[in-house]
N, C-alpha and C positions, 0 to 999 in steps of 0.2 A: 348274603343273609341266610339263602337256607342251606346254606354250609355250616350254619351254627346251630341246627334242629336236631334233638330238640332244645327248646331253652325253659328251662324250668325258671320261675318267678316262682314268688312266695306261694300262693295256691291255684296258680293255672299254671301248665304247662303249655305252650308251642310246638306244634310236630306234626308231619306229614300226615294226612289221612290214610285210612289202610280201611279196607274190606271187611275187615272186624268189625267195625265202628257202624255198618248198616242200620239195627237196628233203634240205635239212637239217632243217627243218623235223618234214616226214615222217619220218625216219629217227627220229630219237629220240622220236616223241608217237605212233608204233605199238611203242613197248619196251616189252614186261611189266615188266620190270626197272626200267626208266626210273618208267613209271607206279606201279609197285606202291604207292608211300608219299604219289604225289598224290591229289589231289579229281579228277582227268581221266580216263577210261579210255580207252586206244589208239585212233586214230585210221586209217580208212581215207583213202587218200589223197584220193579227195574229199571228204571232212569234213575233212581238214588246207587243203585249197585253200578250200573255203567260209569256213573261220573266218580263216586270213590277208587274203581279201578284205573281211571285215567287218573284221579288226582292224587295218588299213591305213590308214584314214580316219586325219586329223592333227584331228578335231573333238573339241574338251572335252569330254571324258568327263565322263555323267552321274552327278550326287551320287548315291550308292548302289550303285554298278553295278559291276562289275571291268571294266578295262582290262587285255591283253596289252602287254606291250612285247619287244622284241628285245634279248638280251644279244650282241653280236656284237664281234668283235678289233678292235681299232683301225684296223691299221695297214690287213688287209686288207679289213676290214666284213664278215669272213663269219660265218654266222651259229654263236654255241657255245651257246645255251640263249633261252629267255623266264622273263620276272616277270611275274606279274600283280599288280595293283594296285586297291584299293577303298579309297577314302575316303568317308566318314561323309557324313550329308546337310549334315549343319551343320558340315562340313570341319573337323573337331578330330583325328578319330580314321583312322588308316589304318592299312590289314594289305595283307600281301603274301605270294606264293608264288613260289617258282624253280625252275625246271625248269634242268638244265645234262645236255650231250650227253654218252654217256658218252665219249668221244673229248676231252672240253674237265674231263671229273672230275679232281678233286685237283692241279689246276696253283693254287689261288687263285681262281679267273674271279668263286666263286661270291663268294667273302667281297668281293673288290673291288667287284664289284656290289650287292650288299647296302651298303656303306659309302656307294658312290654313292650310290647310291637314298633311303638315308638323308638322309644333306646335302643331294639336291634337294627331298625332302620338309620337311624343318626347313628352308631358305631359302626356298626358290619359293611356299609354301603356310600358311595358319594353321593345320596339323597341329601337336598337342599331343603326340601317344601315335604310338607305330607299335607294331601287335603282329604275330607272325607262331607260328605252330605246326608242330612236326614228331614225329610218331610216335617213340616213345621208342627204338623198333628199326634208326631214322635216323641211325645214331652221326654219321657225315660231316657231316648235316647241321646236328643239335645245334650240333656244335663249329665247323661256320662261322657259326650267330649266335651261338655266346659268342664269337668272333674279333672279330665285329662288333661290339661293347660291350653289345648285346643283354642283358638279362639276362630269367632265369625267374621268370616269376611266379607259373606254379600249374601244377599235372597235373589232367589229366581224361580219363575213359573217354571214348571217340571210337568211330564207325564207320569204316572205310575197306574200300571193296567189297565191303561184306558181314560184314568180319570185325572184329571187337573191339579195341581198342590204346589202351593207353594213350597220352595226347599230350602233348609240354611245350609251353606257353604260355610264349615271351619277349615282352618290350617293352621300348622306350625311350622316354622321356620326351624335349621337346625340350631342357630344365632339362641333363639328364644328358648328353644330345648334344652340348651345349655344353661341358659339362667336361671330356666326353673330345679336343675339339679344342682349348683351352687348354693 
């Protein structure tokens, strides 16, 4: 899969993060707001610069491990949010998360991106399953993976910084992936 970066979609692109990308970067991954509903907590500008220089590298991510990618505009490559990405050791199963700026919320970016990501996972990969989860208090988010064909599979009590929330579990099958682009 990220042998195929970047992949351009109609108005987001897919591609490695780079050093460049800091100050947008920073801006949204020190948002309370931003963070409130991720696994991340706010970021000091040198903990945004540290992690863009590790997540810069163009080397195969290790089975097991997440990968950052950059969600950034086509036309101008700048950056509107990051994915991250974990696929299984025995490459079947992968889950993702997205962060989107709020400055880039409620134009589409995220469902586009998600779509994307989707199709490079079922093409580029022997990914079976993609799941991904968001806090039931996430409305925006829900309804960009049921946009996505995403569907839920189950609720479960979750921790997020401390505090209790219930979470919905989507997934797609590659089976089902396939029917939606028929």
């Amino acid at each position: 899969m990220f042998a195929h970066l970047p992949h351009d979609l109609r108005r987001v692109r897919l591609r490695t993060l780079r050093s460049s990308d800091l100050d947008l970067f920073h801006g949204y991954r020190s948002d309370p707001v931003v963070a409130r509903f991720q696994g991340w907590t706010p970021m000091s500008r040198e903990q945004a610069s540290a992690f863009l220089r590790e997540q810069s590298v163009d080397d195969v991510p290790v089975p097991g491990s997440w990968r950052q990618l950059a969600i950034a505009e086509v036309g101008t490559d700048a950056l509107l949010g990051d994915v991250g990405v974990w696929v299984s050791a025995d490459g079947t199963r992968a889950e993702f998360g997205l962060s989107i700026a709020p400055v880039a919320q409620g134009h589409g970016y995220g469902t586009e991106c998600v779509r994307g990501l989707l199709a490079l996972l079922f093409s580029s990969t022997p990914v079976e399953e993609v799941e991904a989860s968001a806090d039931v208090r996430n409305q925006p988010c829900l309804a960009m993976l049921a946009r996505s064909g995403m569907r839920v599979i189950h609720t479960r009590t979750a921790e997020y910084k401390g505090e209790m929330c219930m979470e919905r579990v989507y997934s797609l099958c590659r089976s089902a992936h396939q029917g939606l682009s028929d």
